[in-house]
N, C-alpha and C positions, 0 to 999 in steps of 0.2 A: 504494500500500500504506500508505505513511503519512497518507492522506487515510483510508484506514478504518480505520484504529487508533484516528486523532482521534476520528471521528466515533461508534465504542464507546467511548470514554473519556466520550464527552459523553452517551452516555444514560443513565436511571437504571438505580441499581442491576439491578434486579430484569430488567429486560431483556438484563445480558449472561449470565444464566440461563436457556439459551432456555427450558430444560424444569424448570423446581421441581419439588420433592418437595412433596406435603402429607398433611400428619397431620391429621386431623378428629377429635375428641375428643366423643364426646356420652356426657353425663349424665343420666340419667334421675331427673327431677321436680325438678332443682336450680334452687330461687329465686336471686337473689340476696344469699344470705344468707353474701356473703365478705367477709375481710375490704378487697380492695380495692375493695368497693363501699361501704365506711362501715360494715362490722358491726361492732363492737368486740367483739361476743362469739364470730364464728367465728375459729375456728386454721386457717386455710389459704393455710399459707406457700407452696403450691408453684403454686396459682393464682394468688397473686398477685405473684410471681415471672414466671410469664408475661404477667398484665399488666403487669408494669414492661418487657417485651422490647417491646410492640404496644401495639393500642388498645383501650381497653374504651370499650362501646357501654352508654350510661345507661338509654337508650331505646328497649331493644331487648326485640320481644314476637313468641310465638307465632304462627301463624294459625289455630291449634285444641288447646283443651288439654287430649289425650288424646293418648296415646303415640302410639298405631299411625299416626295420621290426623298431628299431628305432623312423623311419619320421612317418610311420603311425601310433608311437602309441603318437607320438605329436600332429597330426592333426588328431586325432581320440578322444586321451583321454582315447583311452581302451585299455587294456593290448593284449600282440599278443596271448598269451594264450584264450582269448577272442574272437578273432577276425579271429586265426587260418594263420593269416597273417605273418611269420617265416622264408621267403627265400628273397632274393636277385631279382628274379623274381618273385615274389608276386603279383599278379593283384588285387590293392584293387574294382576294379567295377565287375569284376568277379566272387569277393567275396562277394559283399559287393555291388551290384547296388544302393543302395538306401541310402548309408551314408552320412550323412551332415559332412563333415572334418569343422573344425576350421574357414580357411576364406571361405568357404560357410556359415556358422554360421553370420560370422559379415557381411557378404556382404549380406544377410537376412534380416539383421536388419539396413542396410544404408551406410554399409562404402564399399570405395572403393578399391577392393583387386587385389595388385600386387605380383608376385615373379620374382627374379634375381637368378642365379647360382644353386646350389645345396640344392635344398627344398624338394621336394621330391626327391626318389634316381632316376635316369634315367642311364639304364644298365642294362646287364644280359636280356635281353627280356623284362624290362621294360621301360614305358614310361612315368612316370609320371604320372599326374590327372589334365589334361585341363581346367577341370571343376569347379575346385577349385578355379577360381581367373578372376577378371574382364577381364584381356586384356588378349593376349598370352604372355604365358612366355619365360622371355630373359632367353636361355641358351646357356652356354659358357662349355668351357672344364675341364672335371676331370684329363684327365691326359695328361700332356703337357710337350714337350723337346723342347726347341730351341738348343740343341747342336747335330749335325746329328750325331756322336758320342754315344750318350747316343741312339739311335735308329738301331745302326748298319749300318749308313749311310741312314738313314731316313727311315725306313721298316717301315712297320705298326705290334706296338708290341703286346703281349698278352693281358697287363692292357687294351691300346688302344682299341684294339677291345671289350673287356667287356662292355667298358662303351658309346661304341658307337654301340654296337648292330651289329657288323658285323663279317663275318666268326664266328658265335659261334660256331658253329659243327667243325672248324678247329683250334681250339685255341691251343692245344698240337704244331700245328704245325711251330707255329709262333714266332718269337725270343724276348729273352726279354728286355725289356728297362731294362734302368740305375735307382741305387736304388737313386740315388740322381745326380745334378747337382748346377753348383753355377755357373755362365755365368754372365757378366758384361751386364745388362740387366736395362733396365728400369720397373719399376714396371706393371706397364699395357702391357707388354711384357708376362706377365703371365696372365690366365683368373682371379684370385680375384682380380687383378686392374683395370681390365673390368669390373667385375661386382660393385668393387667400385663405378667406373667414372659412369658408368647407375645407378645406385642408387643415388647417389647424384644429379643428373639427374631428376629422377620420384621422388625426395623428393622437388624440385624446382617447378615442375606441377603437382604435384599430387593432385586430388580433397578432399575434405577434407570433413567429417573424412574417415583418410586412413589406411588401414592392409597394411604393408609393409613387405612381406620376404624375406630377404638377404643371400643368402645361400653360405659360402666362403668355397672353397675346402682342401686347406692346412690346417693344417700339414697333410692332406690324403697320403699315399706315392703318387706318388715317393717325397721325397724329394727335389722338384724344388724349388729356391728361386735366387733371383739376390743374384750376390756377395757377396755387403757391409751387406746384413745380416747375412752370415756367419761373417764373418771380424766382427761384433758383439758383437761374443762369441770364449773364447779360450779354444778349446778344451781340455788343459788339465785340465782346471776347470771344466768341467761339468761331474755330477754324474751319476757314471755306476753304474750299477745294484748292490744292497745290497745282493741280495740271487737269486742263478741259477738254484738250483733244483727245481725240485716238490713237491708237498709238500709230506712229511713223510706219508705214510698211504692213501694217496687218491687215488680214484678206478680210473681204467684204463679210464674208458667212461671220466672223467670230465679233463685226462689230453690232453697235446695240445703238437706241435714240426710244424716245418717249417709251412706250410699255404701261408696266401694272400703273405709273404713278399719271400716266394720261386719263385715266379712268375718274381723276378728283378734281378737283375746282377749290382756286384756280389755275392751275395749272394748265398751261396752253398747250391744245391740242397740233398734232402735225410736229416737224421738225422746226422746232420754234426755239430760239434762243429763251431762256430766265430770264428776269430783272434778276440784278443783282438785291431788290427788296424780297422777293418771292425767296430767291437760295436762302437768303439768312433766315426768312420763317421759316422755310423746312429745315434746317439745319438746327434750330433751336426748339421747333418742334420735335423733332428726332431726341437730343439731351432732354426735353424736358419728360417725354414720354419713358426713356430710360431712366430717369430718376423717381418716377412714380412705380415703375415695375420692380424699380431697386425695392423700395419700401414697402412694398407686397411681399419679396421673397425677406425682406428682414422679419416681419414678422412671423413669418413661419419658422423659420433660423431661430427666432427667439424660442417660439413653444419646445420647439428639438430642446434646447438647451434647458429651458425653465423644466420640464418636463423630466431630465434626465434619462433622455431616449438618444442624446447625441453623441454620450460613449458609446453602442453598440450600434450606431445606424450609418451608414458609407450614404455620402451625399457627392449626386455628379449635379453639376450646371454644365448646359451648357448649349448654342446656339445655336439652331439650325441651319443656318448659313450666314452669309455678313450682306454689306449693304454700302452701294456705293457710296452713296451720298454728294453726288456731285464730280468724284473723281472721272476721269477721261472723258466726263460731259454726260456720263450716266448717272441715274439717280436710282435707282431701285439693285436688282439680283440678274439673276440669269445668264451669266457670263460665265468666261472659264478663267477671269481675272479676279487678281489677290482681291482685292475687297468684297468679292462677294464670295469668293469660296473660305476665306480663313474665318475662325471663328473662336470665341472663348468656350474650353473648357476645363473647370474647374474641380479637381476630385480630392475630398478627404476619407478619408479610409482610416479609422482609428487603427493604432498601435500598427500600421506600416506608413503610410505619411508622415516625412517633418514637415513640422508646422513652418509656415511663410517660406517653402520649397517652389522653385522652379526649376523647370526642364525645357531644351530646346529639341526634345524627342520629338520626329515627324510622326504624329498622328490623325488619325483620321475615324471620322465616325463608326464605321466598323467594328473599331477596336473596342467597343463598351460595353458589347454583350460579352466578348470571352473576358475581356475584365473582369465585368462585376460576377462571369461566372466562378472565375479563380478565385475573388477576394470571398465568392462565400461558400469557398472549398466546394463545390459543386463540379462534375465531371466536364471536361470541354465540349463546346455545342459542337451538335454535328446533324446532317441532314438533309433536306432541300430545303431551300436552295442552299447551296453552297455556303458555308462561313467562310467570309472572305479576310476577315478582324485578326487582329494580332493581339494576345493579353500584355497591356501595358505594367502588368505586375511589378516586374522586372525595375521598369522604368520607375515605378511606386516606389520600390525599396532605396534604388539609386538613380539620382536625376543625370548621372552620369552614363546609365546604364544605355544602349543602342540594341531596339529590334528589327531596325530598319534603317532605307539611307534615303528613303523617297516618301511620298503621298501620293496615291491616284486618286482622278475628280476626271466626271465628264461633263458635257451638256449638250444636248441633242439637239440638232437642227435641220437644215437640209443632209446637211453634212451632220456624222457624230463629232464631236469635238472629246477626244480621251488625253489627258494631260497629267504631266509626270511632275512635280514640283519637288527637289530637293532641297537642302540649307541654304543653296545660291540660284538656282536658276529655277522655269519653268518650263517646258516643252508642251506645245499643243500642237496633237496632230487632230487635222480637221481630213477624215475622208471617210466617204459609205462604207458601213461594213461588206470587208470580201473583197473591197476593191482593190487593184495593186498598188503597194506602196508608193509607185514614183505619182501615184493619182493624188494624194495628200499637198494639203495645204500646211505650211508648219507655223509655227511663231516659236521665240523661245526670247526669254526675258530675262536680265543677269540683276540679281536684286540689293546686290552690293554695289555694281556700277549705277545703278541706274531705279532704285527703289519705287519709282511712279509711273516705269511702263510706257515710259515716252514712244521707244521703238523698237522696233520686231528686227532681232538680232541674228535669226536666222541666218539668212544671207551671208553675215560675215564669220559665222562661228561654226563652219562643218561641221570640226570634229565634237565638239559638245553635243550639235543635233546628233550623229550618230552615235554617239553613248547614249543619251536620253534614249532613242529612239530604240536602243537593242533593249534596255528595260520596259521599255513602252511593250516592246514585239511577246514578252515573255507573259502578260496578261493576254488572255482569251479577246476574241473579237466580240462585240457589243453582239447582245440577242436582237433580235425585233423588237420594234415597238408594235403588242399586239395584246391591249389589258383585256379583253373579253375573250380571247382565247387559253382555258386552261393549258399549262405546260404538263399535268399528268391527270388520269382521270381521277373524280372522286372516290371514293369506295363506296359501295352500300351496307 
């Protein structure tokens, strides 16, 4: 008996836990833009409070930077090139009947799995995955005005109907909300205060061990946020855009101009220059919208803590993809460019995490299901589709530690765009799957020379494109994009 008391005294922390809790924190469209990553201009005390508990990952990016495609490849683990999963409407069980997502995984193995607010994407004719979680899911609103104003006197807008599945075949016809609003509003007056207060909620009852997913909307446009967090930030501090073109040299297919954020008002429709008044409201809409979501995830941090569930509970943040905000003259995602593919995330892992640790380990959304499968001693996933993820464990115990030298991220177009980003460069190869190599479009970007992607370096940099590109060749070709086509039959 006192040979196994020793022998638990001797292992780590984290294992005389057989069963952790974990909280998963996702934010929708949030760059980097806190201040424990070097912002001096955001306020968000309560993220980076939780980086000071774990580790923040510097070099951490998407594999597709579009919501929906995004979430499945979080609760997949497998790349959407993989999985063929690339729209907005994406039916993963159509695709996909037989997948075990993430909390089917843990709820498999004993834990009790919830979601609040935006966990998967629900919109465009999708609805989520029911299946994936013990109870039914709390959901609340993506896109929400309380001022009838910002609605045209209360219509039902374009965004609105998106993500509420209604009139889709009328959407053209419909008017559009406001790109922002700041109303003297109490926080739960917005849905991430609701899904706060219900989270704080199922962390007070919830059976133990528990998957908890917290899925908070903002900074998503529109830019709704009560007042005082504008009042915040003063606009003429906060940083506009360093470079507004495109870059020097990059092929037509990989560039971008108006999109999701033409859908709002006022924002000019068509290939329209900004006023430079219009940039700095959205720019300050954007901080002031992250500083409101900041203080929805503080208070759930707090209950962890108040509570004494945040020794055993492993908490990941972290962002679905980033967001230009003006750089190379874009203003939203969709790109295969740094600002919309990199992204914060944030993981503490009692007794394997030092506290206020960072890492400059290339990761990538994949990586979080064998993670948290590792961190809760639980078997490695395996299955269909494919787990494409890497466990960042490794990297957990030492930020020093290397499971990789790359990141891959796509984004689908005419052309696929599959792109290799390591510590210094970026390669984007843009060509139909199957087709022959010399058919590709490339760019490749050196991020130490040249950090804002002025210009597509290909041309002068061979032998870099063919190293990139022999890493690129060692990834599988993109599936189809075909969501209403099951990949294996169902069973009866």
């Amino acid at each position: 008996m006192r040979l196994l008391l020793l022998i638990i005294a001797l292992l780590p922390g984290w294992l005389t836990a057989a069963q952790p809790n974990v909280l998963l924190i996702l934010v929708d469209d949030l760059k980097p833009a806190l201040g424990c990553y070097g912002d001096s201009a955001a306020k968000t005390p309560h993220m980076d409070r939780l980086a000071s508990r774990g580790m923040r990952f510097d070099l951490a990016y998407c594999n597709q930077a579009v919501c929906a495609p995004s979430r499945f490849t979080l609760m997949l683990g497998s790349h959407s090139t993989t999985t063929g999963l690339y729209g907005l409407g994406s039916q993963l069980r159509r695709r996909w009947p037989e997948a075990v997502t993430m909390p089917q995984y843990f709820a498999k193995h004993g834990w009790h799995t919830e979601s609040l607010g935006k966990v998967f994407h629900m919109g465009h004719g999708n609805e989520g995955d029911p299946q994936s979680f013990s109870v039914p899911h709390f959901k609340d609103k993506v896109i929400e005005y309380l001022d009838p104003a910002s609605t045209q006197g209360g219509q039902l807008t374009r965004e609105e109907a998106l993500f509420t599945n209604q009139k889709l075949d009328q959407i053209r016809t419909l008017p559009r909300g406001a790109a922002f609003e700041s109303p003297d509003a109490k926080d739960e007056d917005y849905a991430d205060g609701r899904v706060a207060a219900e989270t704080i909620k199922r962390l007070r009852s919830a059976s133990k061990p528990f998957f908890i997913a917290a899925g908070f909307v903002r900074p998503h446009l529109p830019f709704c946020a009560p007042k005082r967090y504008w009042d915040m930030h003063d606009p003429a501090k906060l940083p506009m855009p360093a470079h507004e073109l495109l870059p020097e040299g990059s092929p037509r297919v990989a560039q971008k101009r108006g999109g999701e954020i033409a859908a709002y008002a006022p924002v000019p429709e068509g290939d329209v220059a900004f006023s430079p008044d219009l940039k700095r409201q959205l720019i300050h809409g954007y901080y002031a919208a992250t500083s409101y979501v900041d203080a929805q995830i503080g208070k759930v941090l707090d209950e962890l803590e108040r509570s004494g569930l945040a020794k055993d509970t492993i908490v990941v943040l972290w962002g679905d993809h980033g967001f230009h905000l003006g750089d190379l003259g874009i203003w939203t995602k969709h790109t295969n460019y740094e600002q919309a593919n990199r992204i914060p995330l944030l993981i503490t892992a009692p007794g394997v995490t030092s506290p206020g640790s960072s890492t400059r380990q290339l990761a990538e959304t994949v990586d979080i299901f064998p993670t948290l499968a590792e961190l809760a001693q639980l078997p490695a996933p395996s299955g269909t589709p494919t787990i494409d993820g890497r466990s960042l464990v490794p990297v957990l115990k030492d930020p020093q530690a290397r499971i990789r030298d790359h990141a891959f991220h796509c984004y689908p177009k005419e052309k696929m765009g599959r792109a290799i980003r390591t510590e210094r460069y970026r390669l984007v190869e843009w060509k139909k799957p199957g087709a022959p190599p010399q058919t590709a479009e490339l760019e490749l970007y050196d991020y130490e020379a040249d950090a804002l992607e002025t210009k597509n370096l290909a041309p002068e940099k061979p032998e870099i494109v063919q190293h990139l590109r022999s890493i690129l060749a060692s990834y599988p070709e993109a599936v189809p994009d075909a969501p209403d086509a099951p990949r294996k039959p169902i069973k009866k």
